[in-house]
C-alpha positions in Angstrom: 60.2 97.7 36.7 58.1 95.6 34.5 58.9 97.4 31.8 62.5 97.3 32.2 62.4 93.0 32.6 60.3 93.1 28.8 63.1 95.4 27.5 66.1 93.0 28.9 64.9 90.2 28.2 64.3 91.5 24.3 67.4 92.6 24.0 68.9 89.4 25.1 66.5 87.5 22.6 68.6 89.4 20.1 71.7 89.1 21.6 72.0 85.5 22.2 70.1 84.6 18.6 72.8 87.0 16.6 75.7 84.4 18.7 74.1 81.5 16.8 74.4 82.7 13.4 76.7 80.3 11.3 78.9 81.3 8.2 78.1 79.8 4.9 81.3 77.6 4.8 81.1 76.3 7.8 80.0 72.9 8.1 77.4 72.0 11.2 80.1 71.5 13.5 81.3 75.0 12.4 84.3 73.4 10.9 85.5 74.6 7.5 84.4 72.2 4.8 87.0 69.8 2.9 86.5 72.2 -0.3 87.2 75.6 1.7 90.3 74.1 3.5 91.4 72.5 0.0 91.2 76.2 -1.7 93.2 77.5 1.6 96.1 75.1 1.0 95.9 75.7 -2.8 96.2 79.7 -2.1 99.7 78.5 0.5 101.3 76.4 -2.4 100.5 79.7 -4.9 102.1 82.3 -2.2 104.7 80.3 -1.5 105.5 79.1 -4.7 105.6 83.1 -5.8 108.3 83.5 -2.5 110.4 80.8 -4.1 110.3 82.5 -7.7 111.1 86.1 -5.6 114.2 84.6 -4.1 115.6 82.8 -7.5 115.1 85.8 -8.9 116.7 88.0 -6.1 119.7 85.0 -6.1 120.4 85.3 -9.9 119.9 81.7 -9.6 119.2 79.4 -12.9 116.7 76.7 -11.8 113.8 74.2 -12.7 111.2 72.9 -11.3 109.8 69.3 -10.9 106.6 67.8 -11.0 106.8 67.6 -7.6 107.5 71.5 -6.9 111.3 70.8 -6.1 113.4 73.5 -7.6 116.5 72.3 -8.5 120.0 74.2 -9.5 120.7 74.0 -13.7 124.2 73.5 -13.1 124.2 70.8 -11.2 127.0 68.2 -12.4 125.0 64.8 -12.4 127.6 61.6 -12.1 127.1 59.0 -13.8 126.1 56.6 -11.0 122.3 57.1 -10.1 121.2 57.3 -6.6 118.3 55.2 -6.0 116.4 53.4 -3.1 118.5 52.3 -0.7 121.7 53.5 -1.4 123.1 55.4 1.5 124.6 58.6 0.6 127.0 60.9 2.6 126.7 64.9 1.6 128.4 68.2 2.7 125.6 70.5 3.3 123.9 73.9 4.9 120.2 74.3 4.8 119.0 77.8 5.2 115.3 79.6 5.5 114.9 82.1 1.9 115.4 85.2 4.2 119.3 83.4 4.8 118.8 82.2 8.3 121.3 79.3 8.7 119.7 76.5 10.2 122.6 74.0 9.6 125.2 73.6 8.2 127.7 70.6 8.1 131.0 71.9 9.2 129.4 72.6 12.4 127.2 69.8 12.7 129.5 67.4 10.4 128.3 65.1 6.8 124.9 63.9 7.2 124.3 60.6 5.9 121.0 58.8 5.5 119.5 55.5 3.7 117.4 56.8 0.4 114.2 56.2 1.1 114.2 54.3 4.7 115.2 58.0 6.7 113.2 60.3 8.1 114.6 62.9 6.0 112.3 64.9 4.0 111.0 63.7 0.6 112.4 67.1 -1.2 116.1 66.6 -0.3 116.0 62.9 -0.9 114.0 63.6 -4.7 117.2 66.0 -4.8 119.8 63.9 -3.7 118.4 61.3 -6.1 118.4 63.6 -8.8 122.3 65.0 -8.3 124.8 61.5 -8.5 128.5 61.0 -6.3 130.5 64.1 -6.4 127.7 66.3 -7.8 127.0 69.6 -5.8 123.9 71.8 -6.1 121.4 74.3 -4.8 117.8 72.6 -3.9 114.9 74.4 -2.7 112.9 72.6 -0.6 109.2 73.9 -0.4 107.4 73.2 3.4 105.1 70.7 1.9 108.7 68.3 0.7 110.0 69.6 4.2 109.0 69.5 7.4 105.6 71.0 7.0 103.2 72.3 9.3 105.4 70.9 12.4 108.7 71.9 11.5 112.1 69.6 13.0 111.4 70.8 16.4 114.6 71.3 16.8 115.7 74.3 14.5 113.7 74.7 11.6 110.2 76.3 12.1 106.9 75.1 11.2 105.8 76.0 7.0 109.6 76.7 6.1 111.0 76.6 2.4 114.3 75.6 2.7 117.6 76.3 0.9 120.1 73.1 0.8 123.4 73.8 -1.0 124.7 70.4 -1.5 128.0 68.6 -2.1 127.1 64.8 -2.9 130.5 62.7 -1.2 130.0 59.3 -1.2 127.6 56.5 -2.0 127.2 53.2 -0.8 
């Protein structure tokens, strides 16, 4: 009976003291460190970046990108009156995911219209808007961290979505 308590407890020596070994990135809270989470989002931007460049490809579509990682349509007809901060526009829109999902769309939900830079629109369709002019009409792609991001709307659009605007510029004020 002895014998048997010596060999337990042993093997719960090893047991418990294997549970307690750490992994070399994580910190001593066994959180990842701000490097290994900055590498993580580095490898999203790539992948996603490559899912965007997929789909242009897959569309036929004629693009560019900006500094910022928008992607914007090449034959977009830019007005001559720039949209800048503060102006409110008015658009004719749909916003889809890149496997075509409709999200919205603006003959079901009707124009939106937003203040340029004072909405709680995201920063991607606003750098868009602000690139296009009155009466323009485009294709933006929207990647998730100029979108909604890690949350989504949460309403329609799902958390770490690129998203598709075609856009038709109608007024600006």
């Amino acid at each position: 009976m002895k014998r048997r308590l010596i060999v337990l407890s042993v093997i719960m020596v090893f047991l418990t003291g294997g549970c307690n070994n750490k992994r070399p990135e994580d910190d001593n809270n066994g959180k990842l460190s701000s490097e290994k989470l900055a590498e993580i989002n580095r490898q999203l931007v790539i992948k996603e970046s490559e899912r965007i460049s997929s789909y242009i490809k897959r569309k036929n579509l004629e693009m560019r990108e900006t500094g910022t990682g928008l992607w914007v349509s090449d034959n977009i007809t830019v007005s001559k009156e720039e949209i800048k901060q503060g102006d409110i526009v008015e658009l004719e829109y749909t916003c889809s995911l890149l496997d075509g999902t409709l999200i919205y769309d603006s003959s079901a939900e009707g124009t939106m219209s937003f203040e340029v830079g004072k909405s709680d629109k995201p920063a991607g369709l606003e750098e868009g808007v602000k690139l296009m002019g009155e009466g323009a009409e485009g294709i933006i792609i929207v990647p998730e961290y100029l979108g909604y991001g890690l949350l989504g709307d949460k309403k329609k659009i799902p958390a770490r979505s690129t998203l598709v605007y075609k856009l038709k510029i109608t007024g600006v004020k």
